[in-house]
C-alpha positions as CSV (number, residue, x, y, z in Angstrom):
1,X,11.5,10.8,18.6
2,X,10.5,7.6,17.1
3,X,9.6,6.9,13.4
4,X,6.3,6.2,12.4
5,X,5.5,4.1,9.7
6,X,2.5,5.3,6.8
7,X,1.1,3.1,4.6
8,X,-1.1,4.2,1.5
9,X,-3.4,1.1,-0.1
10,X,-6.2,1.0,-2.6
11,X,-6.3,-0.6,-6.2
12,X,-4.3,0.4,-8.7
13,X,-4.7,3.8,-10.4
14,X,-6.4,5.3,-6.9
15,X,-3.6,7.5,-6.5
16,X,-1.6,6.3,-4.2
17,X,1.5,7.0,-5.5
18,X,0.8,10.5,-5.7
19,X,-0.6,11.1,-2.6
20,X,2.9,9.4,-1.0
21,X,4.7,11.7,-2.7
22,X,2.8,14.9,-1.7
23,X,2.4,13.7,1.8
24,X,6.0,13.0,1.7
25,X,6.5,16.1,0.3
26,X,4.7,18.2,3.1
27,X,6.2,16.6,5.7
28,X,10.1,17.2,4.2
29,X,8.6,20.9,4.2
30,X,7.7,20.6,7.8
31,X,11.4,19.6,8.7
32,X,10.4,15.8,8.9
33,X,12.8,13.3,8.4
34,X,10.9,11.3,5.6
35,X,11.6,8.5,3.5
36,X,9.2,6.9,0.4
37,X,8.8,3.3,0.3
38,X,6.9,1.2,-2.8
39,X,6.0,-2.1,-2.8
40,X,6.7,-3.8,-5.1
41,X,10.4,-2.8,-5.0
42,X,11.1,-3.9,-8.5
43,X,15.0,-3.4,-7.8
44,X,15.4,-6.6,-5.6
45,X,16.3,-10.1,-7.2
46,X,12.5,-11.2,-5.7
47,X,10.8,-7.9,-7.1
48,X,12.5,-8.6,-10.5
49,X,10.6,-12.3,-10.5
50,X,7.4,-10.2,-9.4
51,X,7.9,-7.6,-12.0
52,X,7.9,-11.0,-14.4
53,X,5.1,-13.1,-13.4
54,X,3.1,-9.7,-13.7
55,X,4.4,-9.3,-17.4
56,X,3.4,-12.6,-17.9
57,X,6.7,-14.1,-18.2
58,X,5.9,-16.6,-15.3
59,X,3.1,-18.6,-14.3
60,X,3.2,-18.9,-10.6
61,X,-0.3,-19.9,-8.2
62,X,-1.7,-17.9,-6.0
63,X,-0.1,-18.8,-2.7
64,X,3.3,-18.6,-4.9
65,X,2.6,-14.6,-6.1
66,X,1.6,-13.2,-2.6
67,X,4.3,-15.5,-0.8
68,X,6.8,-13.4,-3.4
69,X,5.3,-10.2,-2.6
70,X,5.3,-10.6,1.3
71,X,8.9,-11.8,1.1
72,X,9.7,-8.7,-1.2
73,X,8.5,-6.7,2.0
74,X,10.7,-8.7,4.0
75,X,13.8,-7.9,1.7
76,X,12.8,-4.3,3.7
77,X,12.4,-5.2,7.2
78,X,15.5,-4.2,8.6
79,X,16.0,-1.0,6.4
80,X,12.3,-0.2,7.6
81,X,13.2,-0.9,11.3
82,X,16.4,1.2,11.0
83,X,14.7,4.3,9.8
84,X,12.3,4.3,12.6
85,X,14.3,3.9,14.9
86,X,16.3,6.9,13.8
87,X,13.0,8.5,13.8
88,X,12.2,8.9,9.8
89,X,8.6,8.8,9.1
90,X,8.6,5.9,6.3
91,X,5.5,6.1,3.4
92,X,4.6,3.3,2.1
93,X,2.7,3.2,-1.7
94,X,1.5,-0.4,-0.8
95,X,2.2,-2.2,2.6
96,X,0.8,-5.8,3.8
97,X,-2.5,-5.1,3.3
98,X,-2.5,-5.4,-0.6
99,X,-1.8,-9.3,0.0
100,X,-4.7,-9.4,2.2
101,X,-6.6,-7.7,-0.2
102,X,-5.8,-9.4,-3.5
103,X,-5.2,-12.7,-2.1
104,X,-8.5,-13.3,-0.3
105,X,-9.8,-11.9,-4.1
106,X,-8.7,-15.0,-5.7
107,X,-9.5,-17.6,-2.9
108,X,-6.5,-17.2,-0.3
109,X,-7.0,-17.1,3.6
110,X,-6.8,-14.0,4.9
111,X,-6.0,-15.4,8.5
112,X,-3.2,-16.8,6.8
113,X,-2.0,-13.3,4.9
114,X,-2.1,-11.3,8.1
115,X,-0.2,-14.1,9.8
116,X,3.2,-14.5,7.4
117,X,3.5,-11.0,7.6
118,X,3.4,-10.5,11.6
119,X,6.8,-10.6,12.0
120,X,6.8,-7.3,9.8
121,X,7.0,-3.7,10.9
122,X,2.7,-2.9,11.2
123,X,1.6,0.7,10.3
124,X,0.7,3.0,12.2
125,X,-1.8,4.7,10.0
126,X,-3.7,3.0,7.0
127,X,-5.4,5.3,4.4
128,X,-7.7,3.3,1.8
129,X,-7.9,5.3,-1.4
130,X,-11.2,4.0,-2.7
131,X,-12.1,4.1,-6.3
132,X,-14.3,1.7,-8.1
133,X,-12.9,-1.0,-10.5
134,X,-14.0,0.9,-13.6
135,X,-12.3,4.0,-12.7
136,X,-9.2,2.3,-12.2
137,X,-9.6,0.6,-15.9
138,X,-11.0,4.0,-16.9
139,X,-7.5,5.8,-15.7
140,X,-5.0,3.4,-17.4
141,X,-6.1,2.4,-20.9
142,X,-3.4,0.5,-22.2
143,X,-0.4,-1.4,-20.7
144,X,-2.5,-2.8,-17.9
145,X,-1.0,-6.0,-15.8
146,X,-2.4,-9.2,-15.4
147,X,-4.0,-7.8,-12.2
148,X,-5.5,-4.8,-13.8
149,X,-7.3,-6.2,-16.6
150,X,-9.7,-7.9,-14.5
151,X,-12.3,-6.4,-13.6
152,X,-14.1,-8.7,-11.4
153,X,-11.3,-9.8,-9.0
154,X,-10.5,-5.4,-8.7
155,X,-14.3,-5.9,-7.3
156,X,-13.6,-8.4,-4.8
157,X,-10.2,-6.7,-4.0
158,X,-12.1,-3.4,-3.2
159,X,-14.5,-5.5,-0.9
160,X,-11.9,-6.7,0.8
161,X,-9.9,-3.4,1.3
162,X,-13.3,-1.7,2.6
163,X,-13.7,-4.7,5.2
164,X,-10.0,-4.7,6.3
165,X,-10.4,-0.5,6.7
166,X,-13.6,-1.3,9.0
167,X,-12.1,-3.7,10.9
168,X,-9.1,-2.2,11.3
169,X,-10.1,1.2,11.0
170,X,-8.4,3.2,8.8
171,X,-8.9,6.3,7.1
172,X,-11.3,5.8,4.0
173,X,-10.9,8.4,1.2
174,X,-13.1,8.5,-1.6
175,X,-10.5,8.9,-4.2
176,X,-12.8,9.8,-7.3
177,X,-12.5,13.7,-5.9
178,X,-9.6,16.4,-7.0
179,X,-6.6,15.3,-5.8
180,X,-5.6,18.6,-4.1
181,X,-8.8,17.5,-1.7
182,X,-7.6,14.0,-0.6
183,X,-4.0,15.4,0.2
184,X,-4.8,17.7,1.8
185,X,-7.1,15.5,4.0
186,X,-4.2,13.0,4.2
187,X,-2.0,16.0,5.5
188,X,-4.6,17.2,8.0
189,X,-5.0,13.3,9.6
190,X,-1.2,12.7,9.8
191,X,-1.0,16.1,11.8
192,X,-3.5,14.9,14.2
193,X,-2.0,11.5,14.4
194,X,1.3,13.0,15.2
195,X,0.1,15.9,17.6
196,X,-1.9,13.0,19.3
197,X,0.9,10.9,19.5
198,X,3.5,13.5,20.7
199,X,5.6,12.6,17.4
């Protein structure tokens, strides 16, 4: 049986961390073997300098920020390819597509974002948690990032995530509704993906 490899994107405060862990929680009470990935991984010496520059405490450009992020996910590639192969269904609370996403939202080539990360495992299933930029501001008051504050370039982000799920079509969730409802559509496309799949 081989792994599979789930990845849960959307901007910040859509949920995505909770629907991970409920998915992943499902699943561990199916008798999957499953493990939980975030990106960011703060715990690495390059997710430290992230966790940083998003504090404020650095000032790097553009390319610089989503370079440190997609080598962050590289700090993962073998652990990520090891778990497949055992067969562990891996969920991801950000994957490459965030780069894509929030780089091409302040100017970067998304030809170029998809490209640096080739080389890394792909997903097999994409679900887009979509909220609106003020719902995002509207869900975390206070302690916001440099990211989250602004408004404008969540709007472009959330462009960008929609065109990325039509091209590559993932599954779109409007994540505005109760969260029991979106988990428990997540749970019901996973089982379909894996019944289809023979996983």
């Amino acid at each position: 049986m081989r792994g599979l490899l789930i990845a849960f994107e959307g901007l910040d405060q859509s949920g995505k961390q909770t629907q991970a862990e409920r998915l992943r929680d499902v699943l561990v009470e199916e008798q999957r073997l499953v493990r939980l990935l975030s990106f960011p991984a703060y715990e690495t010496a390059i997710g430290e300098e992230i966790g940083r520059a998003l504090r404020g405490l650095r000032d790097y450009s553009s390319e610089v920020m989503q370079l440190l992020y997609v080598a962050n996910r590289y700090e993962h590639k073998t652990l990520i390819d090891t778990e497949r192969a055992r067969g562990t269904i891996l969920v991801c609370d950000r994957y490459l597509a965030s780069s894509v996403a929030y780089g091409e939202a302040q100017g970067l080539d998304a030809g170029w974002l998809i490209d640096v990360q080739k080389r890394l495992p792909q997903p097999d299933l994409t679900f887009l948690l979509d909220i609106a930029p003020d719902v995002s501001a509207r869900r975390k008051a206070q302690d916001r990032d440099r990211y989250e504050r602004d408004l404008a370039l969540l709007g472009r982000v959330r462009e960008s995530y929609l065109r990325l799920a039509r091209q590559y079509e993932w599954q779109v969730l409007d994540a505005n509704r109760d969260r029991d409802l979106v988990a428990a559509e997540v749970a019901s496309a996973v089982r379909r993906f894996l019944t289809s799949s023979a996983l």
